[in-house]
DRENMAR-904425 format. One record per residue (C-alpha): residue number from 1; residue in three letters; y, z, x. Coordinates in steps of 0.2 Angstrom, whole numbers, always signed. Layout:
# residues N
+-----+------+-------+-------+-------+
: seq : type : north :    up :  east :
+-----+------+-------+-------+-------+
: NUM :  ala :     Y :     Z :     X :
...
+-----+------+-------+-------+-------+
***
This chain:
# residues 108
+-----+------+-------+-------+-------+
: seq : type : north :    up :  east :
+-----+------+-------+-------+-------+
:   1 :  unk :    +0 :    +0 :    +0 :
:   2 :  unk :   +19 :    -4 :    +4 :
:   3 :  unk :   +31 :   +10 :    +9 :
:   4 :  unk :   +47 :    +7 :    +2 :
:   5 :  unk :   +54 :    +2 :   +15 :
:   6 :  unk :   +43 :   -13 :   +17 :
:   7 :  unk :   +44 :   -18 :    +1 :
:   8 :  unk :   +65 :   -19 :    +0 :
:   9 :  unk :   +66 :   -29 :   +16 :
:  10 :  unk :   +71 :   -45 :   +13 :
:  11 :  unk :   +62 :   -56 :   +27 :
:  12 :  unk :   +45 :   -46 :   +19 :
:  13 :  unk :   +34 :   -59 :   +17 :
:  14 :  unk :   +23 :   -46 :    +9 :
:  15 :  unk :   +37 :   -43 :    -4 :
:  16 :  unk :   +38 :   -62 :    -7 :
:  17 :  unk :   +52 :   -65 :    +7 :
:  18 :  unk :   +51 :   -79 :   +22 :
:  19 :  unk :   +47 :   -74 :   +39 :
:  20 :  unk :   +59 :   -79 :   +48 :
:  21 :  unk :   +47 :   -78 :   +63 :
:  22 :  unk :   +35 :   -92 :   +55 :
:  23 :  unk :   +32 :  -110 :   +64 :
:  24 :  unk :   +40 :  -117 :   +49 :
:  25 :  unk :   +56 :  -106 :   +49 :
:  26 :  unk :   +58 :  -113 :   +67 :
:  27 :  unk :   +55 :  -129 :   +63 :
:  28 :  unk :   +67 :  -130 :   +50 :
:  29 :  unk :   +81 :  -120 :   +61 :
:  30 :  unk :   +77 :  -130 :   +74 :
:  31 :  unk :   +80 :  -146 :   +62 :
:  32 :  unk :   +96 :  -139 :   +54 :
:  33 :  unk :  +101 :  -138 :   +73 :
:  34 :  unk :   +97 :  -155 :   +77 :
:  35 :  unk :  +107 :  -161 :   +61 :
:  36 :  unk :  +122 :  -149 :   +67 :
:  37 :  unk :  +118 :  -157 :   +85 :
:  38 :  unk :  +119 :  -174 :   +79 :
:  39 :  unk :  +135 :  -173 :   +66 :
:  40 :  unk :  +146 :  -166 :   +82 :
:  41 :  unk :  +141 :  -179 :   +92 :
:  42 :  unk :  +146 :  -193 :   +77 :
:  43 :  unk :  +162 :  -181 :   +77 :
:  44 :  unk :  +166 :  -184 :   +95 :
:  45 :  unk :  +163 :  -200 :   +94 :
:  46 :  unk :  +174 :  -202 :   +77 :
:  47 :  unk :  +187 :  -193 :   +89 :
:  48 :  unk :  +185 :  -204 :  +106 :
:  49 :  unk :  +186 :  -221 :   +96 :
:  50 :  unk :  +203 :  -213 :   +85 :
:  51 :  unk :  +210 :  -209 :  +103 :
:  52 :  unk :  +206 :  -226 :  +110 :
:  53 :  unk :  +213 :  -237 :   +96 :
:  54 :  unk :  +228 :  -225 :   +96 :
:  55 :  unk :  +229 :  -227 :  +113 :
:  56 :  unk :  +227 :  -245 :  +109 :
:  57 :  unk :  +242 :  -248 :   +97 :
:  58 :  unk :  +254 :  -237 :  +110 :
:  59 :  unk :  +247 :  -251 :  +124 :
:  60 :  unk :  +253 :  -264 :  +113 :
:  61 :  unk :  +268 :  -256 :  +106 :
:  62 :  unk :  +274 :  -253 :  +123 :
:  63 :  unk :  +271 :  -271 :  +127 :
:  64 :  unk :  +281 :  -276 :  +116 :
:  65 :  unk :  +295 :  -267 :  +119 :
:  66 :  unk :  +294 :  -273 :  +134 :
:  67 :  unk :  +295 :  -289 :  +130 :
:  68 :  unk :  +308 :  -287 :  +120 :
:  69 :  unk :  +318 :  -277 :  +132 :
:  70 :  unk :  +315 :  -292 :  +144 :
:  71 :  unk :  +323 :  -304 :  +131 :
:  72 :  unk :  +338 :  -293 :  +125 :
:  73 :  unk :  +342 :  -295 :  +145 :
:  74 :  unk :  +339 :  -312 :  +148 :
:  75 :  unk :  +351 :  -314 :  +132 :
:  76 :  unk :  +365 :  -303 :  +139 :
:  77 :  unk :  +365 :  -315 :  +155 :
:  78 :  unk :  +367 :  -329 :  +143 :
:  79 :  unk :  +388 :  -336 :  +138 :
:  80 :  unk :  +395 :  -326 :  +123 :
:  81 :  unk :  +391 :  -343 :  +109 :
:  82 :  unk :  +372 :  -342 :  +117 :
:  83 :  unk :  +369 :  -325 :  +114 :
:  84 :  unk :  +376 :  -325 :   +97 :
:  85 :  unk :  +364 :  -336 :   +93 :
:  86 :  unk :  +350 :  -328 :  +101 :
:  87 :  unk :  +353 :  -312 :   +94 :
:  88 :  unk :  +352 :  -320 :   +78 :
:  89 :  unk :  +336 :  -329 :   +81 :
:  90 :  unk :  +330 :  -309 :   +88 :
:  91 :  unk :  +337 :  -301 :   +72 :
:  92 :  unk :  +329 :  -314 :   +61 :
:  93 :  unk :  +312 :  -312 :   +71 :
:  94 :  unk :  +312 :  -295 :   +68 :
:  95 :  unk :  +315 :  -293 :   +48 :
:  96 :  unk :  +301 :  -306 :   +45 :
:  97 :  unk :  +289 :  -292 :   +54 :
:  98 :  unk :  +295 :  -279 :   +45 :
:  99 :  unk :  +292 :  -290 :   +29 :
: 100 :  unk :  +275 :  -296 :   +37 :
: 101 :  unk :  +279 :  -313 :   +39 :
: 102 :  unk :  +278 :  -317 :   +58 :
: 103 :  unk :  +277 :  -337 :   +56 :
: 104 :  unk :  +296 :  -334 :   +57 :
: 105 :  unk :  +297 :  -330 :   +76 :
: 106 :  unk :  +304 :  -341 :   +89 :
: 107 :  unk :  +305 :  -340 :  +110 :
: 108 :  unk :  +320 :  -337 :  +115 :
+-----+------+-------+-------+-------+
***
């Protein structure tokens, strides 16, 4: 017979609890870790491929100021008429791209 304090225990496989020492309670912690083990590493992943495509659009972004930068100089070297006129070819080129309509854009 139970004393009880066997039968009130809740891992008492006696009392119709699980022993958490069994083969398949391992297994199945050893499982829920795998799962835990495997849903961090999609989460890192997730995280390294954020980080690159941000790093990816501050790459491009940066290129293209660049570029811009480069033309807003070659501009201010340019007679007061041409740059007049090339600043309204840049100012033109850049509305369309806010308005998403970049068939518009012209070298300068």
């Amino acid at each position: 017979m139970l004393d009880d304090t066997e039968a009130d225990h809740p891992d008492s496989s006696a009392a119709g609890g699980v022993d958490d020492d069994s083969p398949a309670a391992a297994g199945a912690e050893a499982e829920a870790e795998t799962e835990r083990d495997s849903a961090d590493d999609k989460d890192r992943a997730d995280d390294k491929n954020s980080a690159d495509e941000k790093n990816s659009a501050d790459e491009k972004d940066s290129s293209t100021d660049d570029a811009l930068l480069s033309r807003l100089r070659l501009i201010e070297e340019r007679p007061l008429g041409e740059r007049a006129d090339a600043y309204t070819r840049i100012h033109g080129e850049l509305v369309a791209a806010l308005e998403g309509d970049y068939s518009n854009q012209q070298d300068v």
